[in-house]
C-alpha positions in Angstrom: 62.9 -78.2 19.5 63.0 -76.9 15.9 60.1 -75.3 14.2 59.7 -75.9 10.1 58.0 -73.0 7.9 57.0 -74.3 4.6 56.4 -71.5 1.7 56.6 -71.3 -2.1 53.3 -73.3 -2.8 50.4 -71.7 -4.8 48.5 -71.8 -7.9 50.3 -72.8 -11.4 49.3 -73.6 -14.6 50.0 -77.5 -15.9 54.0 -77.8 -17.0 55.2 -75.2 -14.9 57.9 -75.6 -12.4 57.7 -74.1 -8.7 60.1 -74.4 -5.6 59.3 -74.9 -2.7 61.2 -73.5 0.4 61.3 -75.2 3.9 62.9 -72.9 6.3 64.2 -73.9 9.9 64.3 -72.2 13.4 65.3 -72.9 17.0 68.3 -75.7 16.1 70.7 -76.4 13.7 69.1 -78.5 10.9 72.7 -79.2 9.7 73.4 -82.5 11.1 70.4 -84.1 10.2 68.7 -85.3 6.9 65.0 -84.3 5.8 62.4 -85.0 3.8 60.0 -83.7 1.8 56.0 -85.4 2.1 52.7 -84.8 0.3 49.1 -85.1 1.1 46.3 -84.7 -1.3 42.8 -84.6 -0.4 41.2 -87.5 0.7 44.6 -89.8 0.5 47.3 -90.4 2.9 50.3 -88.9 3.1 52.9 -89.9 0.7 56.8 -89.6 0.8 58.4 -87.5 -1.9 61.7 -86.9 -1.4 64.8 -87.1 1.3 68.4 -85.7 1.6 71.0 -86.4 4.0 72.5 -83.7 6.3 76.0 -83.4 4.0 73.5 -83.0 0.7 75.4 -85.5 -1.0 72.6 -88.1 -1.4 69.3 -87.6 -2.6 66.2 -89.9 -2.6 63.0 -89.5 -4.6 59.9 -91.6 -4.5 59.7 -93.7 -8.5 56.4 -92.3 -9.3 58.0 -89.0 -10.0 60.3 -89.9 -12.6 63.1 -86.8 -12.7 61.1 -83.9 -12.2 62.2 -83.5 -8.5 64.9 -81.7 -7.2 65.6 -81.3 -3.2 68.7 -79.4 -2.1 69.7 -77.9 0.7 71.6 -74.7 2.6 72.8 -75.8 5.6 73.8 -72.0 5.6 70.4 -70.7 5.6 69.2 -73.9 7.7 66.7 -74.7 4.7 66.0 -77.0 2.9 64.1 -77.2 -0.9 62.0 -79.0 -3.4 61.9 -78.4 -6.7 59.1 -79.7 -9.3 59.5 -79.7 -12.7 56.6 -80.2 -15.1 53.8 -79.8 -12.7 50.7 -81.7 -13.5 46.9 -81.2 -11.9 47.6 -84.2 -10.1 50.1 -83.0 -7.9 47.9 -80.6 -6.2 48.2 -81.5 -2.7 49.5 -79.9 0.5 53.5 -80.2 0.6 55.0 -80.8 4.0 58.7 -80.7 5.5 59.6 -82.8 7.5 62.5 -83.7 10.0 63.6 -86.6 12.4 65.6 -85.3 15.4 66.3 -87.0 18.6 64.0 -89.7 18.0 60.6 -87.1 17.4 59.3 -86.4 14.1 58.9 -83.0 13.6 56.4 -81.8 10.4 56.2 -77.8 9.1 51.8 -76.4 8.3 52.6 -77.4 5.1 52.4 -75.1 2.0 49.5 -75.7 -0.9 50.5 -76.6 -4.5 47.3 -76.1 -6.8 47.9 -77.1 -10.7 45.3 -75.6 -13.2 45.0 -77.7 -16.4 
């Protein structure tokens, strides 16, 4: 199994940037891609952004239009988001996530709160 630790969320002020750090433990996360989800209250959770195992190829959900980032250390078996520009609406509890040997596997998820 592999157990995902989410940090770098808190509280930031509207147009501010913040990155967020998902780190792995247990297994290699090296050979597999990962994703990054969202969940605000009240709505379901949401895809954000993916990256392959090789880093080479990114994906990123359209609503965000460029301010996303996710990159990875295969090194440092972590992964990272990070968003540009924040606005209130993108408070919401950030979540890792990995597919591995047909089992999702999801971090506690780290809280992003964006003062106006």
């Amino acid at each position: 199994q592999v157990q995902l630790v989410e940090s770098g969320g808190g509280l930031v002020q509207a147009g501010g940037s913040l990155r967020l750090s998902c780190a792995a433990s247990g297994r290699s996360i090296s050979s597999y891609g990962m994703n990054w989800f969202r969940q605000a209250p009240g709505k379901e959770r949401e895809f954000v952004a993916a990256i392959n195992w090789s880093g080479d190829i990114t994906n990123y959900a359209d609503s965000w239009k460029g301010r996303l980032t996710i990159s990875r250390d295969n090194a440092k078996n972590t992964i990272y988001l990070r968003i540009d520009s924040l606005k209130p609406e993108d408070t919401a509890v950030y979540y890792c996530n990995i597919e591995m040997k047909g089992y999702n596997y999801w971090g506690q998820g780290t809280q992003v709160t964006v003062s106006s």
